[in-house]
C-alpha positions in Angstrom: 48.6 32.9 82.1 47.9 33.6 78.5 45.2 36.4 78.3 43.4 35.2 75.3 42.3 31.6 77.4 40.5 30.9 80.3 42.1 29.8 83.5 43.8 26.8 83.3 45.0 25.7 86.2 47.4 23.3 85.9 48.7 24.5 82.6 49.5 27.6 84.3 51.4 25.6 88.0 53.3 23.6 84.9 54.6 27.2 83.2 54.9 28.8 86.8 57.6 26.1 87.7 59.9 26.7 85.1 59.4 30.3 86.1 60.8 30.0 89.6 64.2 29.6 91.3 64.0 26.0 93.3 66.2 23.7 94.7 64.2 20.5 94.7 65.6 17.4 97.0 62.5 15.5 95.7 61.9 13.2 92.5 62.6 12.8 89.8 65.9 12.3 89.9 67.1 14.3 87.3 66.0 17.4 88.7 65.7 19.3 85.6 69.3 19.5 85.5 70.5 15.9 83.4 72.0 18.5 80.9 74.6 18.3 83.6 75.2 14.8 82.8 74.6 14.3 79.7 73.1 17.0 76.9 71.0 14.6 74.7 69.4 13.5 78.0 69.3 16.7 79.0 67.3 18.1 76.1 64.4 15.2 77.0 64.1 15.1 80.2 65.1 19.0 82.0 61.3 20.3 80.9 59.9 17.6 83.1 58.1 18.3 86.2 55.8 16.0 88.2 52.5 16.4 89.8 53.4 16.0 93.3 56.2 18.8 93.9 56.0 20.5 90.7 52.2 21.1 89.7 51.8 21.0 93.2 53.5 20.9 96.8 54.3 17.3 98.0 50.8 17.2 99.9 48.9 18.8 97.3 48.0 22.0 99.2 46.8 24.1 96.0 44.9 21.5 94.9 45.5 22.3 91.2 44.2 19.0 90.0 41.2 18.9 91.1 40.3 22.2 90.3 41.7 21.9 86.7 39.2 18.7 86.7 35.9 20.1 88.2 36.6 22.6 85.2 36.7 20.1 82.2 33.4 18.4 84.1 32.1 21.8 83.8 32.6 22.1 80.6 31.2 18.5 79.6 28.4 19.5 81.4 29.3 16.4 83.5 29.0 14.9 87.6 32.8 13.7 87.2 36.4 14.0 85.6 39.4 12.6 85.6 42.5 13.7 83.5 44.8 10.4 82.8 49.0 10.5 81.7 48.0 6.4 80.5 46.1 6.8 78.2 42.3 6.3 77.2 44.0 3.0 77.9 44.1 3.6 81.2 40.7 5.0 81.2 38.8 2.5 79.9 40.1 0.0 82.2 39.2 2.3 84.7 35.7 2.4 84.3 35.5 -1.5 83.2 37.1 -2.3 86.7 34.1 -0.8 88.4 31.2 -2.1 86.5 30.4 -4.8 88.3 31.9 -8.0 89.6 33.6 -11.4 87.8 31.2 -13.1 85.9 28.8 -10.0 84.9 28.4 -9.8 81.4 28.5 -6.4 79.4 27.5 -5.6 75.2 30.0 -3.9 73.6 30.8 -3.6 70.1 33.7 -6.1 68.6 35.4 -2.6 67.0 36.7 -2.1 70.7 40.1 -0.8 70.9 42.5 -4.0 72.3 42.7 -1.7 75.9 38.8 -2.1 76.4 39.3 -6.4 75.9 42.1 -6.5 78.1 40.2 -4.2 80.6 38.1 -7.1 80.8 40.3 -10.1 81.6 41.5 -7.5 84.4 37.7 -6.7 86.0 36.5 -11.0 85.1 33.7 -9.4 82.8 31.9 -11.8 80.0 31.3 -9.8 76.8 28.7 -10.1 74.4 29.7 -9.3 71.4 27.4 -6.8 69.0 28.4 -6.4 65.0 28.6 -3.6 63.3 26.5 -2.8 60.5 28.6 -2.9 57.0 28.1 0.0 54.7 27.5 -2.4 51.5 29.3 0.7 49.6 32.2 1.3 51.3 32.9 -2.4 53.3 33.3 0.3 56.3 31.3 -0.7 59.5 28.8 2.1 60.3 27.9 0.8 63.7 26.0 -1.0 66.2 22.2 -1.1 64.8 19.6 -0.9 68.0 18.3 -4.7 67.1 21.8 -5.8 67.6 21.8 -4.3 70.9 18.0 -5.4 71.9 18.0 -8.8 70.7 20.8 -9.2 73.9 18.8 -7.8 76.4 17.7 -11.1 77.8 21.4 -11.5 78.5 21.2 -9.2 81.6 24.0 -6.9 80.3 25.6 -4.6 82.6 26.6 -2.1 80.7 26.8 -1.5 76.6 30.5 -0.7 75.7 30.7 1.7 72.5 33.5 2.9 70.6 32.1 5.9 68.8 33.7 7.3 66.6 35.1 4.1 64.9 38.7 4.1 63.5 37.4 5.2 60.4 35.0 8.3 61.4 31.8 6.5 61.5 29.1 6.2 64.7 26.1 4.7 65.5 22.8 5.9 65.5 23.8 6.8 69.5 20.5 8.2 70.8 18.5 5.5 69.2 21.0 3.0 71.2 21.5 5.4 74.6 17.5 5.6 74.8 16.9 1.4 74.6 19.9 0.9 77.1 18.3 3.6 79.3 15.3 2.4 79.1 16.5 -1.3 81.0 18.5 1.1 83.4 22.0 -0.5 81.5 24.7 2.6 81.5 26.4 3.6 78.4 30.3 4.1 78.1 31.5 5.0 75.1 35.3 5.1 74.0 35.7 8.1 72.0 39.3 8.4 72.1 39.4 9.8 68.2 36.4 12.1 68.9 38.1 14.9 71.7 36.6 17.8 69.1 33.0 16.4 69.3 30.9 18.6 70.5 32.7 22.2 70.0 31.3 23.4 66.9 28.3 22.8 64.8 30.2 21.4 61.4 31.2 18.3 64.0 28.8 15.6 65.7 28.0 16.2 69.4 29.7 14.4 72.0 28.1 11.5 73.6 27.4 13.0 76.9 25.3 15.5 75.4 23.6 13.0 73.5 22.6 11.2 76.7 25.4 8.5 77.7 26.9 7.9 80.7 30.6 8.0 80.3 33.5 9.7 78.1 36.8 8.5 77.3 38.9 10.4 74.9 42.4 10.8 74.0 43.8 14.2 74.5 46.9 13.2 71.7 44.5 12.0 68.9 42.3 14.7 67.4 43.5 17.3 70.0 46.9 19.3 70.4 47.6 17.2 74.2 50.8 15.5 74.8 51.3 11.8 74.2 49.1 9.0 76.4 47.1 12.0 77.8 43.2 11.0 77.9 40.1 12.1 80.1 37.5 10.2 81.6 34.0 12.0 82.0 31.3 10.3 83.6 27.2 10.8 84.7 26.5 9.7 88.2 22.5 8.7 87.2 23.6 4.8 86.5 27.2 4.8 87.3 28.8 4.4 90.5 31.5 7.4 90.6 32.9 6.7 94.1 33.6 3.2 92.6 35.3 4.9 89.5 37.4 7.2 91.4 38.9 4.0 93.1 39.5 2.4 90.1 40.4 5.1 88.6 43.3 5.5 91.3 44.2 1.3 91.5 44.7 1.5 88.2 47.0 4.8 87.7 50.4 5.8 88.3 50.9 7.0 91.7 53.8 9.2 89.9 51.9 11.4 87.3 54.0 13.3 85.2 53.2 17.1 84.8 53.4 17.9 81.2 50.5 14.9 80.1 48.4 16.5 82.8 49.0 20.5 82.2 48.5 19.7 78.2 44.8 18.1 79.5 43.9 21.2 80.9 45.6 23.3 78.0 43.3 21.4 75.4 39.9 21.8 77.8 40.9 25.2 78.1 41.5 25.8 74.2 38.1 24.4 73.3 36.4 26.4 75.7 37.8 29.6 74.4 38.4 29.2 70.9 36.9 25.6 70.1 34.0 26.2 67.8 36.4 28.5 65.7 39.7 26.0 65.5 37.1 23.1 64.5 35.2 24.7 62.1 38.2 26.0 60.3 39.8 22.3 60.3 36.4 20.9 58.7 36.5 23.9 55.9 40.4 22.7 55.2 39.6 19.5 54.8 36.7 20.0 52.7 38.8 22.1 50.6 41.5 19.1 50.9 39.5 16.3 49.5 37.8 18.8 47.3 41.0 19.7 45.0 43.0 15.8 45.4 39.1 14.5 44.1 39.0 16.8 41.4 42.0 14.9 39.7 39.8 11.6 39.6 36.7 10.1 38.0 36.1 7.8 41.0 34.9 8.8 44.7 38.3 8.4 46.5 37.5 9.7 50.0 34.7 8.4 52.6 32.5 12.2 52.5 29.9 12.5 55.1 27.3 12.2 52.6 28.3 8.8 52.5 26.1 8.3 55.6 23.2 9.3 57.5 23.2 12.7 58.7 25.8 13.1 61.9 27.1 9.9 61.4 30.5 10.9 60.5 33.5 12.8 61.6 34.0 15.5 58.5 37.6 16.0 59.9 38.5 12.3 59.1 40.6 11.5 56.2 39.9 7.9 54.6 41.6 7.4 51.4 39.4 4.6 49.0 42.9 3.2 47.2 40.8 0.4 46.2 39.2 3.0 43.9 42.6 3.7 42.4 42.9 -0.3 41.8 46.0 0.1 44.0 46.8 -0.5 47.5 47.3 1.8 50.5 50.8 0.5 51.8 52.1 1.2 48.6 50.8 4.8 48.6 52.2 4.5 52.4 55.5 3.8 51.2 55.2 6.5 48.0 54.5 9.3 50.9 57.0 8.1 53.3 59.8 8.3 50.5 58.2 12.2 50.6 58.7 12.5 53.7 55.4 12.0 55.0 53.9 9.8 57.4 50.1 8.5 57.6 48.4 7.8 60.5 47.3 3.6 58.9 47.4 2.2 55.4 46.0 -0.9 54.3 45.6 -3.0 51.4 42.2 -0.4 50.9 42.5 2.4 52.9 44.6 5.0 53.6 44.3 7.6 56.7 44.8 10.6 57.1 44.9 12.3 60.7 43.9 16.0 60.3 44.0 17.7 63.6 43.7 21.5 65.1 47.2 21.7 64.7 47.0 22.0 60.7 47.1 24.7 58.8 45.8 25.0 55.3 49.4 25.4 53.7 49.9 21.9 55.6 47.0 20.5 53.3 48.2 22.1 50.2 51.5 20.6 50.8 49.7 17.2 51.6 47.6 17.7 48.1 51.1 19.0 46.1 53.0 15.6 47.0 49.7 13.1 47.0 48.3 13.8 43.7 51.1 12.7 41.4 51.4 9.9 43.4 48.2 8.6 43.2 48.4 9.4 39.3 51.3 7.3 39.2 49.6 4.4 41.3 46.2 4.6 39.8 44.9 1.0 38.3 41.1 0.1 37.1 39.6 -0.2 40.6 39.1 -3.4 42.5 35.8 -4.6 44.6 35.4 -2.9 48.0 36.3 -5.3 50.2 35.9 -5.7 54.3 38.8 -5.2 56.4 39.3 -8.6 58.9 39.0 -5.9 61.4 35.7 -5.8 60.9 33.8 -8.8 59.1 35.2 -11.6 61.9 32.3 -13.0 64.2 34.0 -14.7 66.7 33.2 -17.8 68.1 33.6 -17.6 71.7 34.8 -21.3 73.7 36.0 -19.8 77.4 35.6 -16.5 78.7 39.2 -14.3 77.9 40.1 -14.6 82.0 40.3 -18.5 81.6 41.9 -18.4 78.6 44.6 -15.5 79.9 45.4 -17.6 82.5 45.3 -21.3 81.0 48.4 -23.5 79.7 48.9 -22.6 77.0 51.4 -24.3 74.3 52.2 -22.7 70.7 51.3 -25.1 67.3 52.3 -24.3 63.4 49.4 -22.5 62.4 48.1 -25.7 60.2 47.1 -27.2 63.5 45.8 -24.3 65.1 42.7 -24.4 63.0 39.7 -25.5 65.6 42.0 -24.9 68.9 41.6 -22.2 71.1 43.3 -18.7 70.9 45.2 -17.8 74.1 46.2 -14.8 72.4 44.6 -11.3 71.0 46.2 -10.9 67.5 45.1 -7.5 66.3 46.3 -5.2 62.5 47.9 -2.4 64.5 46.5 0.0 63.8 43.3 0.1 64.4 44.4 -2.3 67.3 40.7 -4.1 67.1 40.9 -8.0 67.6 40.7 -10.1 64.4 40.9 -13.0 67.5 40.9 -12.5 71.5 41.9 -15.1 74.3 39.1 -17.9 74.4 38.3 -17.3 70.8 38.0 -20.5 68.3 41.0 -20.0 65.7 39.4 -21.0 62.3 41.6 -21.7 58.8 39.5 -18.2 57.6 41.0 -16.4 60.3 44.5 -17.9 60.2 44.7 -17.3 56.4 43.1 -13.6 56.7 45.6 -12.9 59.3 49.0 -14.4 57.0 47.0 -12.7 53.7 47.0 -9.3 55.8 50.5 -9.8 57.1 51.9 -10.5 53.9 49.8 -7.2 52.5 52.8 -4.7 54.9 50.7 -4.3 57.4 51.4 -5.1 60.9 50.2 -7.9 62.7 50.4 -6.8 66.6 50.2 -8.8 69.9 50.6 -12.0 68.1 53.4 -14.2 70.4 55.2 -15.5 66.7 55.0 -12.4 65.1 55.5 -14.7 61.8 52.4 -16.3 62.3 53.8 -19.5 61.5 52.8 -20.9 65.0 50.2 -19.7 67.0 49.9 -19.8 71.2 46.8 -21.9 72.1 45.2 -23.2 75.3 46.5 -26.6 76.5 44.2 -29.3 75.6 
C-alpha cells in the first residue's frame, strides 16, 4: 500500500495478487498466462484478476469488498454503498428496480441518461416527465424548476428521478427541489454519473447527498481516474428501502465481478479522501486558465463560464465550446481536432465538449489551447442564433406506458408514415444518450425531421433499429 493514501482495501488485494506466487485451478480461464497462447491476448487479458479468487478467496473470507464499501459510505457520509463493474447503468437500474412495484409512477427529468428509461421498462414504472428550464442565452437546459416538480404532486410520484449534473455542467436548484419532495415523504435519486468530484473541494458544487437527497449514482470513468463501466451507488436509508436495494442491486449484477473495475473504485474513493480537495481545485484553476487564454483570441463569449448561471449551478471543470458563436459548427471543429490527433468527448452542430478530468495536467491544456486556437480562427464565421439541441426542447407526447410498447408488435414504416404512429423504439444523439423519442412516445413530422436534420449534421443517431432513419419501428396497429 502506497504511503501517501489511505487504506484501500481492495486496491491493495488487487496489487497483492500480482505480487504473489499462485497456481490458480479457478476462473478465468486465462489464468493470467494467455501470453502463452497468444501475446496480443496476452497483453489484455494477464493483468486480470476477479473478485472471487483474486480480490478475495472463493468464499470471500477477507471480506475486502465490503470493507472497501462501508469506507466510500463513510466518506459520503452515507447508510449504504455499493461499488458496480456495469456501470452507473447498472446502478440506476438498480435502484429503479426497488422503488416500488409495476404501475407506480415516478418524476424524473426527460435529460435522463437512456439507462435510467430502460431501468424503467425493466421495474413496469410510469414516468412523469418534468422539463427543464431553457437558459434563453445559451439554448442550454438549466434544470428542473420546483413548479415543474410541484404542479405533479397530485400524481402520487414515488420517487423524483434527477440527473444532476446535466451533460452539459448545469444543475437544478437541488435543495429547493430535495426540500418539496421531502416534504410529501417522495425520495430523491439523482444520477450524477459526470459529477464523481462534487463535493471534494470548495471551487466545485457539493454532492447531492450532502445537499439532502437520498441516493447517488456516479460514474467512477467520467470525471474520475476509475477504470471503464466502474460506478457507485450511495444511498440514505430515511425513505429508501436499502435491503430492497441490495437485492436489486445483486439481481441485476454480474455474479462474475471483475477485479480491476472494482479495485480502481476504491483507488478513486481513496484518492479523494486524501488528496481530493487539492487534485480538484488545481483542475478548476487549469481550466479557468484554459478558457481564459483560447477566449482571449475572440470578441464573442465562446465557453459556457459559471457566471453564466446562478451561483453553484455549474460544474467549473466542464468544457462547453459555443461554435455557434464562431458561426461554425462543432463536428467540423470535431473533425479539425481529430485530424490533430485529438479526440472530444461530443460535438454538435453548437457545441463542442471538452472532458477535463484529474488526470490533466496544465501542459495537457496548453497543448489543447496550442492546436484549438488556429483552428477556430480558421473556422470562425459571423455567429448564428443559439439554438436548442432536440435533446432537450422535445415534450413528448406519451400514448402507452414504455413496458407495453417494449413488448407490443411492432412493424417498421418509411418515416413519411411514421408521423402520428407510435414509437416502439428509443432513438437518442449519442452522446448525450438522452431520448429525442422513447417506446410509447407519439412520433411527430417535428421529431422525425429534427432527428434526419441532426443525422445529417455528423452526429450520431443511436438506438434507432434503421440507423438511416428512412423507416422507423412502430407498434402494430
Amino acid at each position: 500500500m502506497s504511503s501517501l493514501r489511505v487504506s484501500a482495501p481492495l486496491l491493495d488485494a488487487y496489487l497483492s495478487y500480482f505480487e504473489s506466487k499462485r497456481q490458480p485451478f479457478t476462473i478465468p480461464g486465462h489464468k493470467q498466462r494467455a501470453s502463452r497462447l497468444d501475446a496480443g491476448l496476452g497483453v489484455v487479458v494477464d493483468s486480470d484478476t476477479p473478485l472471487y479468487g483474486g480480490l478475495d478467496e472463493i468464499k470471500l473470507t477477507n471480506q475486502v469488498l465490503k470493507r472497501a464499501e462501508a469506507l466510500a459510505a463513510k466518506l459520503w457520509s452515507a447508510d449504504f454503498a455499493r461499488f458496480s463493474t456495469g456501470g452507473s447503468t447498472h446502478a440506476n437500474q438498480a435502484i429503479i428496480l426497488a422503488l416500488g412495484k409495476p404501475g407506480d409512477k415516478v418524476a424524473l427529468s426527460r435529460t435522463a441518461h437512456r439507462s435510467v428509461l430502460s431501468a424503467l421498462v425493466l421495474a413496469g414504472l410510469e414516468p412523469i416527465w418534468l422539463a427543464p428550464e431553457i437558459d434563453a442565452a445559451t439554448g442550454v437546459p438549466t434544470g428542473i424548476a420546483v413548479s415543474e416538480f410541484e404542479k405533479i404532486i397530485d400524481q402520487k410520484p414515488i420517487a423524483l428521478l434527477l440527473t444532476e449534473p446535466g451533460y452539459l455542467g448545469t444543475l437544478s436548484d437541488l435543495p429547493a427541489l430535495i426540500k418539496a419532495a421531502h416534504a410529501h415523504s417522495i425520495p430523491v435519486i439523482v444520477d450524477a454519473a459526470w459529477g464523481g468530484h462534487f463535493g471534494f473541494s470548495p471551487l466545485v458544487p457539493a454532492h447531492c447527498l450532502a445537499m439532502g437527497a437520498d441516493a447517488l449514482i456516479t460514474s467512477m470513468h467520467k470525471a474520475l481516474p476509475g477504470y471503464s463501466a466502474s460506478a457507485i451507488l450511495i444511498a440514505q436509508g430515511k425513505y429508501l428501502n436499502l435491503d430492497r436495494i441490495e437485492q436489486s442491486f445483486e439481481t441485476t449484477h454480474t455474479t462474475s465481478p471483475a477485479g480491476a473495475p472494482l479495485a480502481s473504485i476504491d483507488g478513486c474513493r481513496a484518492l479523494l479522501e486524501t488528496r481530493g480537495e487539492e487534485l480538484i481545485s488545481e483542475l478548476v484553476v487549469n481550466v479557468e486558465s484554459f478558457k481564459k487564454e483560447v477566449q482571449s483570441h475572440f470578441d464573442l463569449t465562446i465557453f459556457l463560464n459559471s457566471s453564466d448561471f446562478s451561483p453553484g449551478r455549474f460544474d467549473p471543470t466542464k468544457i462547453v465550446l459555443r461554435a455557434n458563436q464562431l458561426g461554425t459548427s462543432g463536428v467540423e471543429i470535431e473533425k479539425a481536432l481529430q485530424a490533430a490527433s485529438i479526440r472530444v468527448e461530443m460535438a454538435d452542430s453548437d457545441t463542442v465538449v471538452f472532458l477535463a478530468t484529474l488526470a490533466d495536467s496544465q501542459e495537457d491544456f496548453n497543448q489543447l489551447a496550442k492546436a484549438l486556437i488556429p483552428i477556430l480562427k480558421q473556422e470562425e464565421r459571423s455567429p448564428r442564433n443559439t439554438a436548442t439541441s432536440l435533446s432537450w426542447s422535445i415534450v413528448p407526447t406519451v400514448e402507452i406506458s414504455m413496458r407495453e410498447a417494449y413488448f407490443a408488435q411492432t412493424e417498421m414504416v418509411n418515416a413519411k408514415d411514421a408521423v402520428g404512429r407510435i414509437s416502439a423504439d428509443l432513438i437518442a444523439p449519442y452522446p448525450p444518450g438522452v431520448a429525442v423519442v422513447a417506446p410509447g412516445e407519439l412520433l411527430t413530422k417535428v421529431i422525425i425531421e429534427g432527428l434526419t436534420v441532426t443525422k445529417a449534421a455528423g452526429i450520431r443517431i443511436a438506438y434507432a433499429t434503421d440507423p438511416t432513419l428512412a423507416s422507423f419501428r412502430v407498434v402494430k396497429s
